[in-house]
N, CA, C and O atoms as a GROMACS GRO file, in nm:
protein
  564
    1UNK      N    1   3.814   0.579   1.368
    1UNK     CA    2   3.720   0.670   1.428
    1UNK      C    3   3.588   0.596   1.454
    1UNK      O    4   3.531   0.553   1.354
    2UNK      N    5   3.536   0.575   1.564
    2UNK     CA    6   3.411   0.558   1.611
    2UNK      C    7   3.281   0.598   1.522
    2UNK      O    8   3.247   0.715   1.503
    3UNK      N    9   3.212   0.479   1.469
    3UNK     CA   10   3.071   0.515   1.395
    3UNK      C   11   2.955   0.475   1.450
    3UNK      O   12   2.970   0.450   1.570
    4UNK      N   13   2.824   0.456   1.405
    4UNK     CA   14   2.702   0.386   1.485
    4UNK      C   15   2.674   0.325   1.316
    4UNK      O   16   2.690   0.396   1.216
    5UNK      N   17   2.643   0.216   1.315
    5UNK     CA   18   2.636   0.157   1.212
    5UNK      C   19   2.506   0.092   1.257
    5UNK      O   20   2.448   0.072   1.364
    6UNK      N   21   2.490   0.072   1.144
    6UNK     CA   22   2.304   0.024   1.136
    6UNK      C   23   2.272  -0.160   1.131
    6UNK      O   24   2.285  -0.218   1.023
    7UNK      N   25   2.245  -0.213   1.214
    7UNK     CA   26   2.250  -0.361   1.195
    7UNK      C   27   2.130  -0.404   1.068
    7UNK      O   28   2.020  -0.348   1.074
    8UNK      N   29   2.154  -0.489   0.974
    8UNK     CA   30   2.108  -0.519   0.852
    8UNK      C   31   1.977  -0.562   0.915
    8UNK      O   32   1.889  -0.535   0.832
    9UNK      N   33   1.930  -0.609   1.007
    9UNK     CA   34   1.788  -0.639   0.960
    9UNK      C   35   1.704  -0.497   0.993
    9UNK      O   36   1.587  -0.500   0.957
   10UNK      N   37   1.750  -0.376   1.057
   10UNK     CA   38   1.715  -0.262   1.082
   10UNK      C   39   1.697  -0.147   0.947
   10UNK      O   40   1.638  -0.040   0.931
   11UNK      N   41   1.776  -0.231   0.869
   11UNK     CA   42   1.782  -0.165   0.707
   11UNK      C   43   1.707  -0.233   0.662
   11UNK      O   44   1.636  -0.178   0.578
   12UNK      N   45   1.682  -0.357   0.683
   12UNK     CA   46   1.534  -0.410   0.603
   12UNK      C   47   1.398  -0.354   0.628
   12UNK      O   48   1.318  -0.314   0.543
   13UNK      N   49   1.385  -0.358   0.752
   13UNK     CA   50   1.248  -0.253   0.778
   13UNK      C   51   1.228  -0.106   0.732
   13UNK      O   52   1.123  -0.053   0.694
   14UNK      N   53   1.323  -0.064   0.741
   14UNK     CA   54   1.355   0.068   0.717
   14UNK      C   55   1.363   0.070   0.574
   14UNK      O   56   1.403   0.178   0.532
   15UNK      N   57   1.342   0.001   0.504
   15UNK     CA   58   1.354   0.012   0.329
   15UNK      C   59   1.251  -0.062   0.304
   15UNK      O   60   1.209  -0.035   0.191
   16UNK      N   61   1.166  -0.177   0.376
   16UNK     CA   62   1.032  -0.210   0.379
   16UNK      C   63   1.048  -0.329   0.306
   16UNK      O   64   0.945  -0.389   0.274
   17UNK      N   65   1.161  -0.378   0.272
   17UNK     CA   66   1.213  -0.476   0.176
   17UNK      C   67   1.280  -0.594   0.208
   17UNK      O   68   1.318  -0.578   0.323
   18UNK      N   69   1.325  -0.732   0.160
   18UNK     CA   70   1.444  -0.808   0.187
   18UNK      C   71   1.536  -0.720   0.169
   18UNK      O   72   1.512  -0.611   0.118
   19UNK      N   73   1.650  -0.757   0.207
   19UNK     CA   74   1.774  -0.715   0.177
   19UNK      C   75   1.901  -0.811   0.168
   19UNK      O   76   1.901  -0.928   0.206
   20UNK      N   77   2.027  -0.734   0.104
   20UNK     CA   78   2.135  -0.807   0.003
   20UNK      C   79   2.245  -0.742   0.126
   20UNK      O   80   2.247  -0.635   0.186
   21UNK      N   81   2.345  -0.881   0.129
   21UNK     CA   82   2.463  -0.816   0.239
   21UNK      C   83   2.586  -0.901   0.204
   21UNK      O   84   2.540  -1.006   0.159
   22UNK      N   85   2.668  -0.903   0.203
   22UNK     CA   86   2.780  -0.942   0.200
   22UNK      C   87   2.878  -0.941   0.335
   22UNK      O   88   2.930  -0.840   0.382
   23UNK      N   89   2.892  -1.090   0.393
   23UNK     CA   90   2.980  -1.107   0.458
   23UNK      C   91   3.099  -1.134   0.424
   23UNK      O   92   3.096  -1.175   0.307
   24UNK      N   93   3.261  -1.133   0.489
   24UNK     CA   94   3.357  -1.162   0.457
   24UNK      C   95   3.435  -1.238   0.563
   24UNK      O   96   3.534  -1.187   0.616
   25UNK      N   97   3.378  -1.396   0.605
   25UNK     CA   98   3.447  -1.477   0.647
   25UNK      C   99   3.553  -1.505   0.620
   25UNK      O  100   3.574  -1.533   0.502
   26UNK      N  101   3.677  -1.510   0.725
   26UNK     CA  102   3.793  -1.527   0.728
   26UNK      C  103   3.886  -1.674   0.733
   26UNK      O  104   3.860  -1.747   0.829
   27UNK      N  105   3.975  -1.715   0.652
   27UNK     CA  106   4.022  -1.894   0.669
   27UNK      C  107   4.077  -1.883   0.789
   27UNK      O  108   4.136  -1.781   0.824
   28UNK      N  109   4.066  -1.971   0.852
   28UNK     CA  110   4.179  -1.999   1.010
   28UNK      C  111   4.245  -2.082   0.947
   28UNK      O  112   4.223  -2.129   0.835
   29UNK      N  113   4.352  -2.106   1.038
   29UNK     CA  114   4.492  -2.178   1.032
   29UNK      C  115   4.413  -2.334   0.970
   29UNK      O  116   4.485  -2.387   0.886
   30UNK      N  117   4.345  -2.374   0.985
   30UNK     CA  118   4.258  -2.555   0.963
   30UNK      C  119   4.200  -2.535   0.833
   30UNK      O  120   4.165  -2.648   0.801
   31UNK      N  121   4.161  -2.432   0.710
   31UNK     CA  122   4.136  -2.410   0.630
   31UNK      C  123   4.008  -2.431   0.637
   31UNK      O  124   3.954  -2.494   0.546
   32UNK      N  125   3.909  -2.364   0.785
   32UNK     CA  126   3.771  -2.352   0.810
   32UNK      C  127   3.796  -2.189   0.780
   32UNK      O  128   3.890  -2.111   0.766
   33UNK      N  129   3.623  -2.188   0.780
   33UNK     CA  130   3.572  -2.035   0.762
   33UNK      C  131   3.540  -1.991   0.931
   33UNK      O  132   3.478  -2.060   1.011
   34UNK      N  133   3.586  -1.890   0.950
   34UNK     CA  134   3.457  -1.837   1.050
   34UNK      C  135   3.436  -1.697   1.070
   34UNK      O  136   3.527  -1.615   1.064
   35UNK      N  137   3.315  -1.668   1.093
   35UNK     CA  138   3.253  -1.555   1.077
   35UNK      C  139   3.310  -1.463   1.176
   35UNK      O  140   3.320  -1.344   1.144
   36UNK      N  141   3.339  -1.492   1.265
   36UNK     CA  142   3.365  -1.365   1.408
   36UNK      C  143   3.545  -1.390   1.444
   36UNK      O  144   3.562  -1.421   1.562
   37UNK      N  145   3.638  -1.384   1.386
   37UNK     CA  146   3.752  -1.362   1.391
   37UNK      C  147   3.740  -1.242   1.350
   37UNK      O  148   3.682  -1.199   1.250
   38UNK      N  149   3.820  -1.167   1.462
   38UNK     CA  150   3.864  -1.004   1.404
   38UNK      C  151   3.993  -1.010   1.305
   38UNK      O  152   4.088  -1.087   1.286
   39UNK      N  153   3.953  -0.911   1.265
   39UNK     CA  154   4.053  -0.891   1.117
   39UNK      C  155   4.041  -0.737   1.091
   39UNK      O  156   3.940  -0.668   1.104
   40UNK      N  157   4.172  -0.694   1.050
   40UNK     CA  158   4.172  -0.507   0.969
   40UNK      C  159   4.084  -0.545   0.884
   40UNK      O  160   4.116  -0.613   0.788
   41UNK      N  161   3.944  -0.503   0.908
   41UNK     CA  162   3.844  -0.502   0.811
   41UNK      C  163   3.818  -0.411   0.678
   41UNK      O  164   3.747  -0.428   0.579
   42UNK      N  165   3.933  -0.277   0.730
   42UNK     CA  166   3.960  -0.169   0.634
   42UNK      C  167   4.035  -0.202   0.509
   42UNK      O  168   4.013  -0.152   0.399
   43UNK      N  169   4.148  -0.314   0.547
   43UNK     CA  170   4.249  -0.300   0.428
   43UNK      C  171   4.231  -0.514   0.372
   43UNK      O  172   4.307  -0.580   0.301
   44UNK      N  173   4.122  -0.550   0.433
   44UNK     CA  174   4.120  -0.720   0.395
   44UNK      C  175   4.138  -0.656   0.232
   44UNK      O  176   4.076  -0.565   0.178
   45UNK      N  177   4.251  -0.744   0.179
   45UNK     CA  178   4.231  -0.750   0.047
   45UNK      C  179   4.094  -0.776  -0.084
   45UNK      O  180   4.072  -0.716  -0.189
   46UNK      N  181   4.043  -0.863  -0.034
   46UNK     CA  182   3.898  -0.941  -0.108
   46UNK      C  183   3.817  -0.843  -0.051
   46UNK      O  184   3.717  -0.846  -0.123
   47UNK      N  185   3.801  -0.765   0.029
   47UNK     CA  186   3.710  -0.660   0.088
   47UNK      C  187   3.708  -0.522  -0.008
   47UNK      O  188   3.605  -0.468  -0.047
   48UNK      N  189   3.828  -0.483  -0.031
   48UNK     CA  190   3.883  -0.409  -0.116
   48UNK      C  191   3.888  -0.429  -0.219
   48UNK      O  192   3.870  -0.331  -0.291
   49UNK      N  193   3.906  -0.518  -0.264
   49UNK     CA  194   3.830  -0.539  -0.463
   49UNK      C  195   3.673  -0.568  -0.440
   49UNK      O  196   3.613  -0.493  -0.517
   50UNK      N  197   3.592  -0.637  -0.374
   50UNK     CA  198   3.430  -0.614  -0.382
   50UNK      C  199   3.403  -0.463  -0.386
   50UNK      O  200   3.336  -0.392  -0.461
   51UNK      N  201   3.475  -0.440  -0.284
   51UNK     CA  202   3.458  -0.229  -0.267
   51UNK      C  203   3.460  -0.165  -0.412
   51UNK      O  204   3.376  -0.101  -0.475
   52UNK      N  205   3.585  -0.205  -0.442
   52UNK     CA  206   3.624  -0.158  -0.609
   52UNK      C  207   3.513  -0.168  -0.724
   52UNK      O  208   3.487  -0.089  -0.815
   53UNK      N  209   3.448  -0.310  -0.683
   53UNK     CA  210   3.415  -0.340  -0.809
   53UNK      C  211   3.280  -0.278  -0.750
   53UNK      O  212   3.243  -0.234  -0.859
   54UNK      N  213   3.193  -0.246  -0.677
   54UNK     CA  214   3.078  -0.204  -0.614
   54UNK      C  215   3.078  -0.074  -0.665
   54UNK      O  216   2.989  -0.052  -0.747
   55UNK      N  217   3.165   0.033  -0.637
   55UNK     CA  218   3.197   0.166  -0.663
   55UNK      C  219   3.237   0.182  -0.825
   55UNK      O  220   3.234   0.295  -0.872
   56UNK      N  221   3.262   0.100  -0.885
   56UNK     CA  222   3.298   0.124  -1.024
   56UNK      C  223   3.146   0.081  -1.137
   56UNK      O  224   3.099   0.124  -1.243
   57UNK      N  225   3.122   0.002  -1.064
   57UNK     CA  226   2.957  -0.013  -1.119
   57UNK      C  227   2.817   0.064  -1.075
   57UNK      O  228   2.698   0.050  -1.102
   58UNK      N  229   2.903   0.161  -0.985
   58UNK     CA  230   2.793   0.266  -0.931
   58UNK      C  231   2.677   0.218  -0.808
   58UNK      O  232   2.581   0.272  -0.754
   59UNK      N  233   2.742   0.094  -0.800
   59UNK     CA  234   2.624   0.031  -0.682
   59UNK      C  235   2.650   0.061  -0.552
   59UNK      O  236   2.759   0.037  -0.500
   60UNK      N  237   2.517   0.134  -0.472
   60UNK     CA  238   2.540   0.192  -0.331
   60UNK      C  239   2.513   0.067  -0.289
   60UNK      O  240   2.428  -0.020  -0.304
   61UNK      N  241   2.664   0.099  -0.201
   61UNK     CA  242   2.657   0.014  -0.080
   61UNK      C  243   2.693   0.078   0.064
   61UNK      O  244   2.729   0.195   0.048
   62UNK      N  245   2.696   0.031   0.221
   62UNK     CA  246   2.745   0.125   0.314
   62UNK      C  247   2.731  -0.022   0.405
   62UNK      O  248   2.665  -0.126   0.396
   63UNK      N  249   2.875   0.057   0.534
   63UNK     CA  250   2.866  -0.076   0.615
   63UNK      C  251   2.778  -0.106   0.703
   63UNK      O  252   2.714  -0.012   0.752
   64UNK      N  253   2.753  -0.223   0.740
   64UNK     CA  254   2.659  -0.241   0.834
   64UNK      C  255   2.661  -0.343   0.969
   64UNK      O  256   2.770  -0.396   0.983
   65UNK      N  257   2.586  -0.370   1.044
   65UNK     CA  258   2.592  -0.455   1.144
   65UNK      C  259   2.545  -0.616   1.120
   65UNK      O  260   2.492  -0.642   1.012
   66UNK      N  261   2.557  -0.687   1.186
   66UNK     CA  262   2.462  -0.816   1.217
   66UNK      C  263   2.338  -0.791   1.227
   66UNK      O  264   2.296  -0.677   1.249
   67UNK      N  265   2.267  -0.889   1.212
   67UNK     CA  266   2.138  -0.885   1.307
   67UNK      C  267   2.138  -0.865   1.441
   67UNK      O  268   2.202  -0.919   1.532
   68UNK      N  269   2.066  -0.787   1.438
   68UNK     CA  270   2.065  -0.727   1.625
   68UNK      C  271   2.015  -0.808   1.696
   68UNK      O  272   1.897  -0.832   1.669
   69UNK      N  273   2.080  -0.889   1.819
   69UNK     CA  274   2.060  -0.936   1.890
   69UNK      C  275   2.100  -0.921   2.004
   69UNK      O  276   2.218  -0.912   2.036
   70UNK      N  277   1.962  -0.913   2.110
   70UNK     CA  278   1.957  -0.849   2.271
   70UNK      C  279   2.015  -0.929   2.339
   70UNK      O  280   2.002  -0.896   2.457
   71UNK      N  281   2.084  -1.034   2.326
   71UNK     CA  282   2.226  -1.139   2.405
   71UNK      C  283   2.338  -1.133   2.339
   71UNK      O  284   2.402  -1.235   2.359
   72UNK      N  285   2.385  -1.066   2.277
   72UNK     CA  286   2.532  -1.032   2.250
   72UNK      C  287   2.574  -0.937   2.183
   72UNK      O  288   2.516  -0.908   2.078
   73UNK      N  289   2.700  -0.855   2.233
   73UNK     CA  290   2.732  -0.746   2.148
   73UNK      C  291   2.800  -0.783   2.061
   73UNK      O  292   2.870  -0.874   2.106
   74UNK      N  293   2.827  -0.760   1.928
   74UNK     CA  294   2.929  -0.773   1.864
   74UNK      C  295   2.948  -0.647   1.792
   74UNK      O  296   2.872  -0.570   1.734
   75UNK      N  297   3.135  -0.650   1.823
   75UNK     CA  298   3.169  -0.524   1.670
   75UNK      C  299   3.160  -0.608   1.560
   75UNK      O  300   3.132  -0.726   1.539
   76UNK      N  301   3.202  -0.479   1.476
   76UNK     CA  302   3.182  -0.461   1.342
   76UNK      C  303   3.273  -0.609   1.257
   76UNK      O  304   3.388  -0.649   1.276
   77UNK      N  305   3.194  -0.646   1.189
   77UNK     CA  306   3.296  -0.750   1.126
   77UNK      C  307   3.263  -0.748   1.001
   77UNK      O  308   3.169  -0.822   0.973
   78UNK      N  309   3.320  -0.671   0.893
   78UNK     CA  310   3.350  -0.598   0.776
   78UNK      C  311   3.225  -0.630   0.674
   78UNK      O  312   3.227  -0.629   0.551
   79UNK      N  313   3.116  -0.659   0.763
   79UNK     CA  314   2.960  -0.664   0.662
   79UNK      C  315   2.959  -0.535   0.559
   79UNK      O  316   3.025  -0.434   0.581
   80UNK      N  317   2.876  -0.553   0.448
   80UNK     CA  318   2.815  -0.469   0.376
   80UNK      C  319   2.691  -0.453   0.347
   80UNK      O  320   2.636  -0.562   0.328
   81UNK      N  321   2.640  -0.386   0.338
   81UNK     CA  322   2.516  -0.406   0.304
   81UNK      C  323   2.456  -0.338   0.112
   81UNK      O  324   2.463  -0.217   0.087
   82UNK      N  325   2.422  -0.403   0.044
   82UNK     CA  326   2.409  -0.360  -0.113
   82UNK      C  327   2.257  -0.308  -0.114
   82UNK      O  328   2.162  -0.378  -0.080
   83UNK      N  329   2.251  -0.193  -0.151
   83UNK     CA  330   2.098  -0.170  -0.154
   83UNK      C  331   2.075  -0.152  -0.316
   83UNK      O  332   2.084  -0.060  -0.397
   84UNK      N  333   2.037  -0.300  -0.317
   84UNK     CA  334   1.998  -0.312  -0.504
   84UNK      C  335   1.862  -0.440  -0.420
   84UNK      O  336   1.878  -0.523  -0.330
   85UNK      N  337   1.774  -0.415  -0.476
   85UNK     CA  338   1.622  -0.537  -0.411
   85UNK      C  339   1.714  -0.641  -0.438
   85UNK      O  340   1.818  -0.644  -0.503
   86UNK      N  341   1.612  -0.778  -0.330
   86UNK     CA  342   1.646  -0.928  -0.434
   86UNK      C  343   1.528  -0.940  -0.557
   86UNK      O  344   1.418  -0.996  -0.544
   87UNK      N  345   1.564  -0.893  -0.641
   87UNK     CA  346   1.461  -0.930  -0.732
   87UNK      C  347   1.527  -1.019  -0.885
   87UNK      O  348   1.574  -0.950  -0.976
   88UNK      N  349   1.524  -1.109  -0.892
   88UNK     CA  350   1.587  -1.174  -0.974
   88UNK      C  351   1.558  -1.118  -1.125
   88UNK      O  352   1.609  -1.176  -1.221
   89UNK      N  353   1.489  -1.023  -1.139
   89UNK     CA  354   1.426  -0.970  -1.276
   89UNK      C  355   1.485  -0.801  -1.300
   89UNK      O  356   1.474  -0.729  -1.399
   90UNK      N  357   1.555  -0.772  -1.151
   90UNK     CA  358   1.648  -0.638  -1.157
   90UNK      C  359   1.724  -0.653  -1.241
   90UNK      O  360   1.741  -0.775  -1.248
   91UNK      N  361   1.811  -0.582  -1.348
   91UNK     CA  362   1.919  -0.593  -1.392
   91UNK      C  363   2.067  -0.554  -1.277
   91UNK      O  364   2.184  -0.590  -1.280
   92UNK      N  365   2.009  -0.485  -1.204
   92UNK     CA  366   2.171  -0.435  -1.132
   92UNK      C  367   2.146  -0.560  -0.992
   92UNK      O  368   2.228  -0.554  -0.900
   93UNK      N  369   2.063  -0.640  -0.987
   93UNK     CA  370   2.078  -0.808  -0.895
   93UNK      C  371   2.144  -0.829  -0.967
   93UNK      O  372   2.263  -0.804  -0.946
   94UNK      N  373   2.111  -0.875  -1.065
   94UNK     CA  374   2.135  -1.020  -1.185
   94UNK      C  375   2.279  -0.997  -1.237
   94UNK      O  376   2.349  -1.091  -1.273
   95UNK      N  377   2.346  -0.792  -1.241
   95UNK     CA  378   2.495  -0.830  -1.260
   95UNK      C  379   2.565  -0.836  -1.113
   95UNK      O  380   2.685  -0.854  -1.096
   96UNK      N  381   2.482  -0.820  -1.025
   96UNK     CA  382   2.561  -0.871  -0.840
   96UNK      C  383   2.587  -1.040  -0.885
   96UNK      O  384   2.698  -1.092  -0.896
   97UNK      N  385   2.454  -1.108  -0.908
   97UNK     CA  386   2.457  -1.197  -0.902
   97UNK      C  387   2.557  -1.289  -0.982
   97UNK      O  388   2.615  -1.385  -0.931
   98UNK      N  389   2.570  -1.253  -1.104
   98UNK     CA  390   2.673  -1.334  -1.170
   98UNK      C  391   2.830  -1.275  -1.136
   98UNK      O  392   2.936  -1.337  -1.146
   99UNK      N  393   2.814  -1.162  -1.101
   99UNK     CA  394   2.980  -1.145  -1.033
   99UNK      C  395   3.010  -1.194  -0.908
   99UNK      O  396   3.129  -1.219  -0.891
  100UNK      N  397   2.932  -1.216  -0.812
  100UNK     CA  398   2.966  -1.306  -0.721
  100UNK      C  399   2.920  -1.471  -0.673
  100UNK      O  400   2.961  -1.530  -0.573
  101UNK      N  401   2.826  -1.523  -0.772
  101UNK     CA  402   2.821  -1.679  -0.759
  101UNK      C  403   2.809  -1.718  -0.906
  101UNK      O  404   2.778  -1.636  -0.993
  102UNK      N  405   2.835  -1.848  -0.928
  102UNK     CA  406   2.832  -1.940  -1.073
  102UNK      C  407   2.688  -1.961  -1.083
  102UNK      O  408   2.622  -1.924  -0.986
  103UNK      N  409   2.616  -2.020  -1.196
  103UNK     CA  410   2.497  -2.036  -1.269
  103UNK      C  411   2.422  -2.143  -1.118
  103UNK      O  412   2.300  -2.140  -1.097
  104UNK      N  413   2.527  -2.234  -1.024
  104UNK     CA  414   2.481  -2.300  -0.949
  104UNK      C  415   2.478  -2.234  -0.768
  104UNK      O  416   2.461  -2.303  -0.668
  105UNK      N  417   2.495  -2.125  -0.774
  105UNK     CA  418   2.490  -2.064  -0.652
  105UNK      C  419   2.628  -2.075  -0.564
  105UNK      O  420   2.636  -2.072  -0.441
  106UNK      N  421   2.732  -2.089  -0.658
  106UNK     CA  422   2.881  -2.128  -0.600
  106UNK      C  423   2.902  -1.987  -0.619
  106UNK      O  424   2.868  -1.905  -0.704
  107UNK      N  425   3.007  -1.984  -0.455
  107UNK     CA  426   3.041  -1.859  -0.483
  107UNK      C  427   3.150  -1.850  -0.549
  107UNK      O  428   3.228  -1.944  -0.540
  108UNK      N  429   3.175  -1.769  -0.608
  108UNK     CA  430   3.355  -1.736  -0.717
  108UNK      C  431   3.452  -1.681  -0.641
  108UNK      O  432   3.571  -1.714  -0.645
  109UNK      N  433   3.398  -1.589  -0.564
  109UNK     CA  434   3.506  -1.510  -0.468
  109UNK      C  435   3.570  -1.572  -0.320
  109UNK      O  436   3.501  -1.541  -0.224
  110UNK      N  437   3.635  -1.617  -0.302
  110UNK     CA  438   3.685  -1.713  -0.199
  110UNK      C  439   3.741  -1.622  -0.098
  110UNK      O  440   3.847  -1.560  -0.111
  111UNK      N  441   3.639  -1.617   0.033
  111UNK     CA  442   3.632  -1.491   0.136
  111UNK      C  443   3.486  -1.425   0.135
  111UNK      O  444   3.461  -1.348   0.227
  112UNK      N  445   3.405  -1.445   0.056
  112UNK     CA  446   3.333  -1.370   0.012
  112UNK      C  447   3.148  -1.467   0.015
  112UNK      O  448   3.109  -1.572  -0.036
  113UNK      N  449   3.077  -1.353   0.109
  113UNK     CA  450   2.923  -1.496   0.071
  113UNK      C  451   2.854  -1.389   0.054
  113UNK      O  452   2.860  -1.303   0.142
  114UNK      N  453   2.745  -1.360  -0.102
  114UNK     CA  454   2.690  -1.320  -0.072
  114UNK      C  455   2.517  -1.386  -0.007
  114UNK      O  456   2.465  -1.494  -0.035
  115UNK      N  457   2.465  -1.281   0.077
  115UNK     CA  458   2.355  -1.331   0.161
  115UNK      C  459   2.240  -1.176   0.110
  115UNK      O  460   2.248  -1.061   0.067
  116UNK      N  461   2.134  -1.289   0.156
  116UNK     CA  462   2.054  -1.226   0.179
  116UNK      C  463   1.912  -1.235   0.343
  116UNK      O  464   1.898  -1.318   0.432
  117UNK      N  465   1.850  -1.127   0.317
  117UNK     CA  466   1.769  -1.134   0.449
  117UNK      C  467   1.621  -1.103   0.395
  117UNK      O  468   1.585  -1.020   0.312
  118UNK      N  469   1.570  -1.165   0.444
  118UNK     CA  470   1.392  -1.152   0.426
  118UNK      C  471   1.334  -1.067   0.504
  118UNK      O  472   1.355  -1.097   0.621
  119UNK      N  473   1.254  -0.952   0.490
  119UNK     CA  474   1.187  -0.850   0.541
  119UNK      C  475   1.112  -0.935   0.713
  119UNK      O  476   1.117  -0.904   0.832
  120UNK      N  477   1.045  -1.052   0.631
  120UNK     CA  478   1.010  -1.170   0.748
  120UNK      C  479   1.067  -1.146   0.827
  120UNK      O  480   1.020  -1.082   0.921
  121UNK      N  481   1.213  -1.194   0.825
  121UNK     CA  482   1.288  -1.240   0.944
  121UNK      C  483   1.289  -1.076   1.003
  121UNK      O  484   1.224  -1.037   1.100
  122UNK      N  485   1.351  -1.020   0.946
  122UNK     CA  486   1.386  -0.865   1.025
  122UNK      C  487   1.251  -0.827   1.096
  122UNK      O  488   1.265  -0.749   1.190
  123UNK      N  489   1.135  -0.865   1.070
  123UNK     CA  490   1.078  -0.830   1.162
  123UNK      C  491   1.024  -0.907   1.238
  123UNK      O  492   0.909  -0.890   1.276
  124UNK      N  493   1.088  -0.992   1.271
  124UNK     CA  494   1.092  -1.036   1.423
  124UNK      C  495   1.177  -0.971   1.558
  124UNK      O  496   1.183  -1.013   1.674
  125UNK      N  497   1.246  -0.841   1.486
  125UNK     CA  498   1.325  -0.751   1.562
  125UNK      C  499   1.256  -0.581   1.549
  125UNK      O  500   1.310  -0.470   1.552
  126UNK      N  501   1.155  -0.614   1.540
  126UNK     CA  502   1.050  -0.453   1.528
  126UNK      C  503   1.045  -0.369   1.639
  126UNK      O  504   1.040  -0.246   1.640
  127UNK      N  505   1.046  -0.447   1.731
  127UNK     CA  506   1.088  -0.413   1.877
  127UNK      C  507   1.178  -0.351   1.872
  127UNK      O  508   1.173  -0.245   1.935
  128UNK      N  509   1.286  -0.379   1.808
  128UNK     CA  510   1.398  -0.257   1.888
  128UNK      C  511   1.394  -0.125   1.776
  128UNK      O  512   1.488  -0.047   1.795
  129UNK      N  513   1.336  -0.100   1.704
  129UNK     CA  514   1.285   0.033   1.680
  129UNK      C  515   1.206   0.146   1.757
  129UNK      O  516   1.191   0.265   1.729
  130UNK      N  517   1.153   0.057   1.882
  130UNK     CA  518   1.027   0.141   1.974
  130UNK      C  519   1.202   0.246   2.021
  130UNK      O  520   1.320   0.210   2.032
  131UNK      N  521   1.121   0.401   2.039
  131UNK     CA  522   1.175   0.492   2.084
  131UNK      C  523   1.282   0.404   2.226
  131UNK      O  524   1.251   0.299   2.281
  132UNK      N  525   1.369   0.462   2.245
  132UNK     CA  526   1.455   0.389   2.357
  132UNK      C  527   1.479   0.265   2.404
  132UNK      O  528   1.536   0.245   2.511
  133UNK      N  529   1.434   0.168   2.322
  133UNK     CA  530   1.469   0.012   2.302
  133UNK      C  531   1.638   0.027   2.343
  133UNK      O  532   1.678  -0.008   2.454
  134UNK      N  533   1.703   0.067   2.266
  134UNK     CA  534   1.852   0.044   2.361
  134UNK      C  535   1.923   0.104   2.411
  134UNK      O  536   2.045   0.092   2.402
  135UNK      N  537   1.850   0.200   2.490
  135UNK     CA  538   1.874   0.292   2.565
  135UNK      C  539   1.835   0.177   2.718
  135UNK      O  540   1.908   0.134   2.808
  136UNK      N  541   1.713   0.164   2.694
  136UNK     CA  542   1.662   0.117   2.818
  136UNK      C  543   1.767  -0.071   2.827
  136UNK      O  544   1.824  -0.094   2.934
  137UNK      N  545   1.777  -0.164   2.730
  137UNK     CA  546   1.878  -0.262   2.723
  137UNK      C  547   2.005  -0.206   2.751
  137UNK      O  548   2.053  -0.275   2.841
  138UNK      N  549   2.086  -0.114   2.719
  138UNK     CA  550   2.216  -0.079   2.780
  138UNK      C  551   2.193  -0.075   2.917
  138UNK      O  552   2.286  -0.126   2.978
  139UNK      N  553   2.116  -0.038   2.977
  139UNK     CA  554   2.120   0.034   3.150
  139UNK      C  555   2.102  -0.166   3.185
  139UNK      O  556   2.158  -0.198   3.289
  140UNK      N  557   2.056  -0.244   3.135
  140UNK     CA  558   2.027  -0.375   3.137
  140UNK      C  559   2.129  -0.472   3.132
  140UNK      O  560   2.120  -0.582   3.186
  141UNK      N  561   2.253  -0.419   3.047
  141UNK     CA  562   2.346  -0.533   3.000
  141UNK      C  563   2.432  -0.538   3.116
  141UNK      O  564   2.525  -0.620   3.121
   0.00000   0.00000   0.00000
């Protein structure tokens, strides 16, 4: 079923904060990663235990977009977005953090990165919040 999903740096402004996201890069046949291979994003296995373990620890999460960018569309490619701050002194970071990377910033989950975004960067896209920003870019593309 058809949704409008919110692109992550649009949730950073909108929460006034950095923000925490989780991508789920896929192996190709060469045992590279890459980010924009489509995939059943509903039933990826490793998608579905982060889900698990997100929902069993009570941590809201909901899906989300890329960074919005006015030269290319892209669907959905099974982002999340975690709304827990980056604050390294949170307790509900610090158990994100050790369930998905080692003491050295390795990740454990293989499929799995977590990322983050700086309030900074997202607003270099403030612009497309003005009333009809992509209303008026659709009639454009």
């Amino acid at each position: 079923m058809p949704m409008i999903l919110e692109h992550i740096d649009a949730i950073a402004r909108k929460k006034g904060r950095d923000v925490l996201f989780l991508d789920f890069p896929q192996k190709m046949i060469d045992d590279e990663y890459d980010f924009f291979v489509d995939a059943d994003w509903d039933n990826l296995p490793v998608r579905l235990q982060v889900i698990a373990w997100l929902d069993k620890n009570q941590i809201e999460w909901s899906e989300c977009g890329h960074v919005a960018n006015e030269n290319i569309m892209c669907g959905y490619r099974g982002r999340i977005y975690i709304d827990v701050p980056f604050d390294t002194e949170n307790s509900v970071f610090q158990k994100l953090s050790s369930y998905f990377e080692t003491q050295d910033g390795v990740m454990k989950i293989d499929g799995v990165v977590f990322c983050y975004l700086p309030l900074d960067v997202a607003m270099q896209n403030a612009h497309h919040d003005e009333p009809g920003f992509w209303d008026r870019w659709a009639e454009n593309f």
